[in-house]
FITIVEX-549272 format. One record per residue (C-alpha): residue in three letters; x, y, z. Coordinates in steps of 0.25 Angstrom, whole numbers, padded with zeros to 4 digits, always signed. Each point is the difference from the previous one (the first is absolute). Layout:
residues N
alaXYZ ...
end
This chain:
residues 256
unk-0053-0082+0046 unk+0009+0002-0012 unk+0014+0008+0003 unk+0002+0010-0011 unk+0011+0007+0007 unk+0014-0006+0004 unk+0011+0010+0006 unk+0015+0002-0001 unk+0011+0009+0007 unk+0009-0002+0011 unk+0005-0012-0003 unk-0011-0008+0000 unk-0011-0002-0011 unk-0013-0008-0001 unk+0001-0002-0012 unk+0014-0007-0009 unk+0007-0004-0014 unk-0009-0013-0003 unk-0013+0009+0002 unk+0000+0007-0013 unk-0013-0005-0005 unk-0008+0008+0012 unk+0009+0010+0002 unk+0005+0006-0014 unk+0016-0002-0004 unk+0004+0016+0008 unk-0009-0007+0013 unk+0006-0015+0001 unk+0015+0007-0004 unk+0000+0011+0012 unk-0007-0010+0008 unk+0011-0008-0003 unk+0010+0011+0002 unk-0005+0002+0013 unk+0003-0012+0006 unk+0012-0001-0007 unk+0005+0012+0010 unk+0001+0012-0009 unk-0005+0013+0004 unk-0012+0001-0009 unk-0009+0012+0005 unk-0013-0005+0006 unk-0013-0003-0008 unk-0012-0010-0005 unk-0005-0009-0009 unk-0015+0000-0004 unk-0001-0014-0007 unk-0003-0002-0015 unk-0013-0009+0007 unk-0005+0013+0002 unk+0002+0007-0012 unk-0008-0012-0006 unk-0010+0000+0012 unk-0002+0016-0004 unk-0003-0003-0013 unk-0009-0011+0001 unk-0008+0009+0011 unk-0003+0010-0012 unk+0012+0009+0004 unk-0003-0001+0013 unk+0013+0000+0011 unk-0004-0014+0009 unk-0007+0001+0014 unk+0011+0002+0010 unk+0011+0006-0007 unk+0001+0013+0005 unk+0003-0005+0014 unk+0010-0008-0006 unk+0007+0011-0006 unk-0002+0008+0013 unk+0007-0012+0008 unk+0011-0001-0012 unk+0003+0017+0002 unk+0001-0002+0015 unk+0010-0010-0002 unk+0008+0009-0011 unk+0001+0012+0011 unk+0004-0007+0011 unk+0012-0006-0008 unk+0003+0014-0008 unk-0002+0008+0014 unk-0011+0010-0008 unk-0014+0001-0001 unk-0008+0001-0012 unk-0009+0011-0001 unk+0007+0007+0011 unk+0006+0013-0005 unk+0010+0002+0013 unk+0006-0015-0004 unk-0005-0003-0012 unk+0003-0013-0007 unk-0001+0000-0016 unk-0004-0011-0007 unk+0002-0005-0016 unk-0012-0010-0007 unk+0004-0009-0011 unk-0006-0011-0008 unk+0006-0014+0001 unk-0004-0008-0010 unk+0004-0017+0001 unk+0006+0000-0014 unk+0009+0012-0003 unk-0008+0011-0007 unk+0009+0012-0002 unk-0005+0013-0002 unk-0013-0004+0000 unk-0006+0003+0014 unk+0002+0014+0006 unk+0007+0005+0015 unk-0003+0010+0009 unk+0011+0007+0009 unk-0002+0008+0013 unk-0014-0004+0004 unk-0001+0008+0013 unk+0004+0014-0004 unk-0008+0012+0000 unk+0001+0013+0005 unk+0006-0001+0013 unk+0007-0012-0002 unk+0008+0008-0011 unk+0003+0008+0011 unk+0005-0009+0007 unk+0009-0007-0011 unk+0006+0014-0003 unk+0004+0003+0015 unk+0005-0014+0005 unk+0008-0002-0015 unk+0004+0014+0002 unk-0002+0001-0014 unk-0014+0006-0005 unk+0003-0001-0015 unk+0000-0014+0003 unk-0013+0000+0007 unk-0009+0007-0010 unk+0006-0007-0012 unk-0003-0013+0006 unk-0015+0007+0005 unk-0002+0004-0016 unk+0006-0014-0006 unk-0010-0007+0009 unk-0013+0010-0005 unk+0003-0002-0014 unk+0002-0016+0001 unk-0012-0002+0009 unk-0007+0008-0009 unk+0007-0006-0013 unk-0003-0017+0006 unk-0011+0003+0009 unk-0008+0011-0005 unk+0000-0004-0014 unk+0007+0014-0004 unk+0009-0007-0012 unk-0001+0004-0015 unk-0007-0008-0007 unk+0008+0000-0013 unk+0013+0005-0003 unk-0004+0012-0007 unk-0008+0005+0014 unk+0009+0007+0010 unk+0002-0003+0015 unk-0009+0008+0009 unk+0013+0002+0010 unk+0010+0002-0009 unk-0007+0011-0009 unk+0001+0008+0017 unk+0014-0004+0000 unk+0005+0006-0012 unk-0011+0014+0002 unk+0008+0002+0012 unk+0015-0004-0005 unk-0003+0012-0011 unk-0005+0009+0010 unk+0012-0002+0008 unk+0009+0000-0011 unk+0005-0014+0002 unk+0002-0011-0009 unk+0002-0011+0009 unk-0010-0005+0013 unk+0013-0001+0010 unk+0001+0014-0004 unk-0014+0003+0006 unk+0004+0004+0015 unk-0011-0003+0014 unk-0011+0011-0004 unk+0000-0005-0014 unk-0003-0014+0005 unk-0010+0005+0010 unk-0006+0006-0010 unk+0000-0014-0009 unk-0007-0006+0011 unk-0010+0010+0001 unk-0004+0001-0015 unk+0001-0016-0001 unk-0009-0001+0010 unk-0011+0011-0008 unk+0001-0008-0011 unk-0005-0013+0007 unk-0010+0009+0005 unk-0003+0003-0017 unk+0001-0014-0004 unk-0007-0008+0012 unk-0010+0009+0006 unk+0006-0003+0013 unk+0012+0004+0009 unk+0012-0008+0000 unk+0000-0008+0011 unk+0010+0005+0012 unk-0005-0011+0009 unk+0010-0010+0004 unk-0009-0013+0000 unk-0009+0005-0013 unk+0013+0002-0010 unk+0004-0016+0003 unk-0012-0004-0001 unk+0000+0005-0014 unk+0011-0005-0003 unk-0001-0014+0003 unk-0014+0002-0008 unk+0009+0004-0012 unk+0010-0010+0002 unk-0011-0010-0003 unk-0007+0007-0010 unk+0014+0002-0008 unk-0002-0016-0001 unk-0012+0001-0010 unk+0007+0013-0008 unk+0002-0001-0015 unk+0014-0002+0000 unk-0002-0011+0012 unk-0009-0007-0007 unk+0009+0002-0012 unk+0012-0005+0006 unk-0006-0013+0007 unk-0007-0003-0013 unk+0014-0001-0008 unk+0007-0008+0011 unk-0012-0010+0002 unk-0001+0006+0017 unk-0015-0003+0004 unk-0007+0010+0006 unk-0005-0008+0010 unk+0015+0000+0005 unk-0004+0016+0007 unk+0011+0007+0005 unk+0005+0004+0014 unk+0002+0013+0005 unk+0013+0004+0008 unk+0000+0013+0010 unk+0014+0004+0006 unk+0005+0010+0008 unk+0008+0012-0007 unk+0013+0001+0005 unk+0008+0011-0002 unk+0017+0003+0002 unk-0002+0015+0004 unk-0011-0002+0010 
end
């Protein structure tokens, strides 16, 4: 059976340098890093095979995959000591594309994958600095809905659904910048973001763990058929066929 997913972390990596074909420049480099001995917080690779697989399979993720991914995470929090979706111990995760040939700006990220609710709670006491929490909570709900959730302007003249909440509740407070906006203020953020996912999707914004990577990895593939991607690879003669990987690290942070 193909391997679509090759992990790194702890010195030690599946993948290395030479592999850039199957595991996108940001993959083979930490890969590389890794085994190099720098501490380069734990994570995987999910091949650009499988992007192509997924898009030859009418955008369809290939058979075998998921528990891949599983095996992949397992391995991530027994190096980082955390667990993913575990809000007692929880272990954040970020989602980026990773394309063979360098495509800058082209493809979209996802930080803190993990977080909800309790987990903020979580972050706020072990950090000993709540601010800190709910504005990493509020960054994520606006990016996940922002790459994942399709919740971008569509021109330049139309205005950010989560930035219009930000600056209704800058004036109400009388403040003109968002560091100025204390914990409630960002609590409130994530509460109002979240209503307006509600508005625009129909559905809930997602607080399980395993449902919001999932849906990023799905945009991270997606991003490789965008107009700009297509755009970009069309200008620098990259074929399509050539997919791109997609890379999922653990979130370290120097106050935690």
């Amino acid at each position: 059976m193909t391997k679509y997913v090759y992990t790194f972390g702890g010195k030690k990596a599946e993948g290395k340098a030479d592999m850039k074909n199957l595991l996108g420049g940001k993959g083979a480099n930490l890969a590389e890093m890794c085994l190099l001995g720098l501490p380069v917080p734990a994570g995987l690779t999910i091949t650009t095979e499988c992007c192509t697989a997924y898009y030859d399979n009418d955008c369809q993720l290939p058979s075998g995959l998921m528990d891949e991914v599983w095996d992949g995470m397992k391995n991530v929090e027994n190096i980082m000591g955390m667990r993913y979706d575990d809000a007692e111990n929880p272990l954040l995760v970020s989602c980026r594309s990773g394309a063979r040939s360098s495509m800058p700006g082209m493809m979209d990220t996802v930080l803190n994958l993990g977080i909800n609710d309790a987990v903020a709670e979580t972050l706020a006491e072990k950090s000993g600095n709540p601010r800190f929490a709910w504005d990493s909570y509020r960054r994520f709900v606006q990016m996940y809905g922002d790459v994942v959730l399709g919740m971008k302007p569509e021109s330049k003249q139309d205005k950010d659904p989560f930035e219009v909440i930000i600056e209704e509740i800058k004036e109400k407070r009388g403040v003109k910048l968002d560091t100025e906006l204390d914990v409630d203020d960002l609590k409130e953020l994530v509460t109002r973001f979240k209503a307006a996912v509600k508005a625009s999707t129909g559905k809930d914004f997602p607080t399980d763990a395993w449902e919001q990577l999932w849906g990023a990895i799905y945009a991270v593939f997606d991003s490789w058929n965008n107009e700009r991607a297509i755009l970009y690879r069309q200008m620098n003669r990259i074929p399509p066929h050539y997919g791109t990987a997609v890379n999922v690290q653990a979130m370290v942070y120097g106050n935690m």
